[in-house]
Structure formats: C-alpha cells, structure tokens
N, C-alpha and C positions, 0 to 999 in steps of 0.2 A: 732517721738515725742509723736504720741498721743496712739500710743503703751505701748511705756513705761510708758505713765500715765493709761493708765488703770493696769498697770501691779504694779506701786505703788498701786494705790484705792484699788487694790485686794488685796495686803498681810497684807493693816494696813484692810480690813473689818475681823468683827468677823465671816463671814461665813465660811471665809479662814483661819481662828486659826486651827492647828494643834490640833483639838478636838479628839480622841480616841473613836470609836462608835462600840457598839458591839448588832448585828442582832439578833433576836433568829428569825429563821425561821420554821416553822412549817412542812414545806418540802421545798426542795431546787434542782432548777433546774442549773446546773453551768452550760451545756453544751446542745443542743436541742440534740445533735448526742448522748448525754449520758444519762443511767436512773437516775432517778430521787432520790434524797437521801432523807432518812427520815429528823425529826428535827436538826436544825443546829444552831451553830452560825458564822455569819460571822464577822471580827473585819476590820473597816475600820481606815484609819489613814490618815492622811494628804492626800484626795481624794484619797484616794490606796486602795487596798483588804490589807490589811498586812496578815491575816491569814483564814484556815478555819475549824471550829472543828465540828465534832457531836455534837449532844446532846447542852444540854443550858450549856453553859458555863456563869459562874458567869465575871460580869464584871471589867476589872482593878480598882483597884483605881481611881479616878477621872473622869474615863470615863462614858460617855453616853449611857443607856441602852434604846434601839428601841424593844417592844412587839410585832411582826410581827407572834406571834405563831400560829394561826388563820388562816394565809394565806400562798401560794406558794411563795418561792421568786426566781425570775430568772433574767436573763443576762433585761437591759432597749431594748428598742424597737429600731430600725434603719427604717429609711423610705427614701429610695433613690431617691425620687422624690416628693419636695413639693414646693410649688410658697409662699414666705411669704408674698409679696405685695400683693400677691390676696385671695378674697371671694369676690363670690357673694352674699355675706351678707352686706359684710363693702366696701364701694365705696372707692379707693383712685386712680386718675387717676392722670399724669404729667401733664395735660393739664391744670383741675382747682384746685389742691393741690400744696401743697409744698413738697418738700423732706422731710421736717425735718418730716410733718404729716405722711408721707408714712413711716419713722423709725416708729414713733409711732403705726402705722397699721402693720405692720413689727414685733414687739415685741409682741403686744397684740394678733396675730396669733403664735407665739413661744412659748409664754406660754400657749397655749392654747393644743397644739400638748406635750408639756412637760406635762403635766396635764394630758392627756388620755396615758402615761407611751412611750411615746417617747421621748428619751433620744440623741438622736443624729438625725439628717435628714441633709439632702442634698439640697439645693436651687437651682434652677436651671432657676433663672429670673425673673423678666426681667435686673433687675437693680444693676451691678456686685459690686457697693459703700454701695447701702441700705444693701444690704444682707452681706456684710464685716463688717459694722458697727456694726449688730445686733450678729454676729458673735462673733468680739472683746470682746462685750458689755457681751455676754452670758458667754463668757471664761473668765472675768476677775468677773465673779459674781456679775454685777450690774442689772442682771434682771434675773426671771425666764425664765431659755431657755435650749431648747438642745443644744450641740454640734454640732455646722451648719461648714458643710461641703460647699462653694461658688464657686458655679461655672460662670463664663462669658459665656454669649450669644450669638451667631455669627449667623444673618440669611442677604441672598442678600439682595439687596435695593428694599423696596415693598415689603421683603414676610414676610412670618409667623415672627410676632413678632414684626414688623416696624408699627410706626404710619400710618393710610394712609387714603386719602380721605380728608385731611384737607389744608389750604393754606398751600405752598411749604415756608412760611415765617416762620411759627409756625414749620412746621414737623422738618428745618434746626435747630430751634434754641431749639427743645426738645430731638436732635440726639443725641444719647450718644456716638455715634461710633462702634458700634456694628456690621454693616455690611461691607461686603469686597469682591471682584471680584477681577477674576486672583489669579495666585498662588502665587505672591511677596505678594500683599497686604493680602492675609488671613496668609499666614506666619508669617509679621508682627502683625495681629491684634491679632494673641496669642501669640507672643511676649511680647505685651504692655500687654495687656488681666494679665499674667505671674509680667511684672513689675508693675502694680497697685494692686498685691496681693492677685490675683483669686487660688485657690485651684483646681480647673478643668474646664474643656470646654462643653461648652453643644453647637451643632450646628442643626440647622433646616434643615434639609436634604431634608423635603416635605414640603409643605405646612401644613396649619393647617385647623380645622373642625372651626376655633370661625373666623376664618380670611376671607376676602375675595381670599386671594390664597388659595383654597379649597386642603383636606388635602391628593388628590390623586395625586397632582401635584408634580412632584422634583423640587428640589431647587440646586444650586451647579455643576459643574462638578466633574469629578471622580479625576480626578489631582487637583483641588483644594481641597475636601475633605482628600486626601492623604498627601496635603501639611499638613493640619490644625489636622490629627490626629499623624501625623511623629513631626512636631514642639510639639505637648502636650507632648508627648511621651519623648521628648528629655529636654524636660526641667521638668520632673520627674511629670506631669499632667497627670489625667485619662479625658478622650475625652468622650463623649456621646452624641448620636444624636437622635432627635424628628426625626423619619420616621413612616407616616400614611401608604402611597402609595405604593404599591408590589416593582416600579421601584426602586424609591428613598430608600426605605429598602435595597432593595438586594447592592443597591450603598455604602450604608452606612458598609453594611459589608464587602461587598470587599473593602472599606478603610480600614477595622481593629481600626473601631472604639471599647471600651471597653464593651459600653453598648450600646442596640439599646431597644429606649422608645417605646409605643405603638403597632408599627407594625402595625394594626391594618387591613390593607386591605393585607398582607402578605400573604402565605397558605405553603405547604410543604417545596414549592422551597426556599423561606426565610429560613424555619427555618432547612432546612437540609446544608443552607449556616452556619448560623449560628454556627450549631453542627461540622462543618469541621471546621469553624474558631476558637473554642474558646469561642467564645462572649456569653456575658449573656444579658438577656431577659426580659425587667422588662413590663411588659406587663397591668400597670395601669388601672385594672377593675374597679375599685371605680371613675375613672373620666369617663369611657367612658357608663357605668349604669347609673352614674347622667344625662350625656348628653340622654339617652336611656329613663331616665325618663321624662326631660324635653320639652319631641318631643310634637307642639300643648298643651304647657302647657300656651305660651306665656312668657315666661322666654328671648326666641335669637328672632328675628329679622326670616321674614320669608326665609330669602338665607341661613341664618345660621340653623333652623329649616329642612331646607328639609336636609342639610348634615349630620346635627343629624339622620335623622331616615335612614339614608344609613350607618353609623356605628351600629344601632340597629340591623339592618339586620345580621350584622356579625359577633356581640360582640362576641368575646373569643374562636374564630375560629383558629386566628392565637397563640393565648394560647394552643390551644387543639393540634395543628399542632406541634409545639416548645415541646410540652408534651412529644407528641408519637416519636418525633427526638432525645430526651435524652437531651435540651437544658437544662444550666443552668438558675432558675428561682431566681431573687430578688425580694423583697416588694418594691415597689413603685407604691404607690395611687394616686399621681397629685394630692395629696389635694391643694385647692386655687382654682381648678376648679370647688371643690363642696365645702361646708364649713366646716373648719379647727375642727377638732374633730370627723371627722367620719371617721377617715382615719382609723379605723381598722376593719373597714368592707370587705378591699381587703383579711382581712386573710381567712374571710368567703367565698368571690368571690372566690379565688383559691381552695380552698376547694372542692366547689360547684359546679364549670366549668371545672374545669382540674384534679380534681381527687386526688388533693395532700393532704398527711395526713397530722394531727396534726404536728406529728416533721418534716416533710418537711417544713409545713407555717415554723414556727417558726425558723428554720436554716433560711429562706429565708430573715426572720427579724432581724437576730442575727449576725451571723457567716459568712453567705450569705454575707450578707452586708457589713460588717465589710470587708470583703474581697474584694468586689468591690469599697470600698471608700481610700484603701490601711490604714484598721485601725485594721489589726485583734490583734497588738498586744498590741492595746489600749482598746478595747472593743469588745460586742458581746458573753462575757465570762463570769462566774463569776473563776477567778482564781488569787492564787496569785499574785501581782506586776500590773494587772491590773487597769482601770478607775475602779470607784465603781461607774456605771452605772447600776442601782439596781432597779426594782419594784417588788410589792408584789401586787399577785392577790388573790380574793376568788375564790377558786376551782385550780382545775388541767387541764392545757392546754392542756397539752400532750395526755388527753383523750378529754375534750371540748374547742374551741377554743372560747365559748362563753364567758367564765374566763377572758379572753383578754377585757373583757369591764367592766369588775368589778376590776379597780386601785384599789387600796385602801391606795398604801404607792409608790411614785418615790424618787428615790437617783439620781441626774444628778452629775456627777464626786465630788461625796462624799459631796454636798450641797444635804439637805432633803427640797425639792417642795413643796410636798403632804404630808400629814400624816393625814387620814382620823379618 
C-alpha cells in the first residue's frame, strides 16, 4: 500500500513530468573503459538518456536546455558502501531517538552524498526499515537522494553490530532480529530479511574495530555462512560480508560471498583466495584513514583507540596484496564512519596506495559498481535507454581525479539536484 502511494505522489509531482532536456557538455565521458568525446549533447526524456549527439545541438521545442559547456559530463558516482544512519557528526542512536528522527538523519545524509555527485549507493545498516524507507522515498522523488541499493544485516548475538553492554530488558525490546545461529535459522533470517524488501545481505563475518568484539575475531561458522550466502543467491540477492580478521576473511570467501568489505588484517592468502573465487574487493580506505586519524585524538573510547592504531599499522596492506593478485577492485568508502561528503576522497586513496589510475578509480565508481549491485544495465553509463545518472565536473578526471571534487551539475534518474 505504501508503495503504491509513493508511486501515485511521484507521477502527479512536477519533477516526474515527462520534461524533455537537452545537455550541452563540453566533453563527455560515457564510458571510464572509453575515451573521452569532445562537446556533446545529451537529450534526456522521461528519466532516460533518449539520445546522444556531438556537437550542441539546438533544443526541441518545448524542451529544457542545461549549459554544462564549461564542464566534463560523465556516468553519477556509485558508492558500494555507505551507513545512512551514521556520522560522527549528527548523533542518532535507537536507544534515545526515535525511528522517525533516524529517517530524518537518514535523508539529510542522502542528500548530502547526492550533492558531492553520488548518484546511487548501497546501505549497508544497521536498520533494513530506515534504509528501505529512504529508498522508496528517493525513487519515488520526494527528497533529494541517490538510488539506494538496501541491504539487511545479519551478525551473531553480541557481535559486530548488536546493542551490547546495556540491561538485557532494553537490548530485547531494541532487537530488530538481525542475528541468527545454526544454519535453519540464518536461512531463515534471509528469508524474511528477502520478504520485508531487503535488496541484499550484508553479514558480519568478524568482528568489528568500533565494537567490543574486536575486528580480528570471526563471527559465524563456515556452514552457516554457506547457508546465508546459497539462501541470497537463490532468491536473486547479492550477499556481502564485513571481514576485518585474516581468519574470518578467508571464511568469508570460501562461502562465495559477492563482495568481501575491508579485509583489512588480510595479506596474500586472502587475496589470492579471492582471485581464485571471483570475488570483488571493496577495500574502504576512507573509513579505515579516518579511524588512522583519529588514534589519541579522543574521538573512541580508549579499547576502541588502541584497535584503531593496530588497523594504522596496516592500512592498505591487504589493498596492495588484492592489487598485485589481479583482484577485482569497487569504490566503497564506509562513509557514516567518517562524515557523509568526503566519500570521494577513497578515489584519491586508491590512487595513492594501490597504484590504480584515473580510469581504473572511476570504472571502480561506475561500471565497477554498477556490476556488483547487479545494475549495469540501469546505470554507471552514459548510453542510450539508460538512467540519466548524470554529473558534470570542472576539469578532466581521466587525467586528475581531483575534478571529482569540483560537482558543479548531478542528474539523479533524470531529476536535476545540483546546478551550481
């Protein structure tokens, strides 16, 4: 029911009028993998690419003409990993908030990632409701937002990602159901996970660096992991697992999970598992440099503190391992664990630490993505019949990736964000 009413709100708003809009780009990137075209126009129509020409083309009749000649225009951003409940800037806890304030904190981080020319991202928790809501909300164009991909949570009882340390009266009645032991009940829990509307699975495979199960720890056995990524699988869900710890990684991917997050205390043997499997590698430098900055800054708690500077120790090790094994590499920042707008600083990180050129980042943010979220043939492109997931930068990326911080114009599925 409340589907279909967002889905009326959206065809009587004017955002969603069948407006006709025609791009002049001043260079046009359609493809990271392809060079770069001189000035273009691109013609959008009812959130679509409908055409794409050289040169300025004069505009239809009636339709709207966008001066973008100034700037680059390419494929919107993909970010495979971002938390919209969280910044350490804006406080929203279960404990003394409400849901409805956590949408609101939820949305005010969505646009904020839309704004810095992310155009679609991937949620990846805590709260599988908030993050569906904001979702709906963004596709049916009742707030600036990217294209959120939602995925459900699954970690055991106590670990990474469970309330804990508080009376056992509170933690029962803020459990969302998220954890599960044995293979019947994690089967089930993506199951339901599936019938309340989750998009993918995200599971805690180790522990975590912010948790008290510190993030060297595994989580899971290997037959319950197998259940929980054979059940995603089968019910057409992509699975991804939070692995810190050498053990719990290498578990993660002999499950045949899709993506393995951080890795982070990993080294060859991970990532030559990896390269045998398949799997891709989103290796979230922008979360684990924030935590690397904030060692004795007073920011964590001092247990949380000392785990921080034992990821310092190792940042981008198992990047640089995954690099030299041929892994495949996506953009995923973990923004929410540092605050919401600086997620394209990971373009720089990967750059910087692993060696990857310009058009490698930028497939990693495009096409990469798009492929890991099973959306290549919605976005990640500029091509016909495609989303019009659209930013325009100043400068050329394909030569500086610093261009990536100078928006100046987002298209999120043919609604204009930005226009600087």
């Amino acid at each position: 029911m409340f589907r279909a009413l967002l889905a009326i709100m959206a065809a009587a708003s004017p955002a969603a009028a069948a407006e006709a809009v025609f791009i002049h780009a001043g260079a046009l990137i359609t493809d990271a993998a392809a060079p770069p075209r001189g000035p273009a126009t691109v013609v959008v129509e009812n959130g679509r690419i409908a055409a794409i020409h050289d040169g300025a083309i004069a505009p239809a009749p009636g339709a709207r003409l966008i001066d973008l000649s100034r700037y680059s225009l390419m494929p919107g951003l993909i970010d495979t990993h971002v938390h919209l409940i969280s910044d350490p800037t804006v406080r929203a806890s279960a404990v003394n908030q409400t849901p409805q304030y956590g949408v609101a904190v939820a949305l005010h981080n969505a646009n904020t990632l839309v704004q810095t020319g992310f155009t679609t991202v991937r949620d990846l928790g805590p709260d599988q409701f908030l993050s569906q809501a904001v979702r709906d909300a963004a596709a049916a164009g009742l707030h600036p937002a990217p294209r959120v991909v939602s995925a459900a949570m699954l970690s055991i009882i106590g670990g990474h990602g469970q309330l804990t340390g508080m009376n056992p009266d509170v933690m029962d009645a803020l459990d969302r159901g998220t954890t599960c032991t044995g293979v019947d009940e994690c089967t089930a829990r993506v199951r339901l996970a599936a019938r309340n509307g989750a998009d993918a699975i995200k599971v805690m495979a180790t522990g975590g660096w912010q948790t008290r199960v510190g993030g060297r720890v595994a989580q899971f056995t290997d037959a319950e992991l197998r259940a929980i990524v054979d059940t995603a699988h089968s019910l057409n869900m992509r699975a991804t697992a939070h692995a810190s710890g050498a053990e719990g990684t290498a578990a993660a991917i002999r499950a045949g999970f899709d993506t393995i997050e951080h890795g982070t205390f990993g080294q060859e043997n991970e990532a030559r598992l990896m390269r045998e499997r398949g799997i891709t590698f989103s290796p979230t430098l922008s979360a684990l440099n924030y935590l690397r900055e904030t060692v004795g800054t007073g920011v964590y708690p001092p247990d949380v503190d000392a785990r921080n500077a034992e990821i310092a120790a190792v940042m981008g090790r198992m990047f640089g391992a995954a690099r030299r094994a041929g892994v495949r590499i996506v953009f995923g920042s973990d923004s929410g664990v540092f605050p919401h707008g600086r997620g394209i600083g990971e373009a720089e990180l990967m750059a910087r630490l692993g060696g990857m050129t310009e058009r490698e980042v930028l497939a990693s943010a495009t096409t990469v993505a798009a492929e890991v979220l099973g959306l290549s043939n919605e976005t990640g492109r500029i091509a016909t019949g495609m989303a019009a997931d659209l930013i325009a930068v100043d400068g050329d990326p394909l030569r500086d990736l610093s261009a990536l911080r100078r928006v100046r114009f987002v298209m999120a599925r043919g609604r204009v964000v930005r226009q600087d």
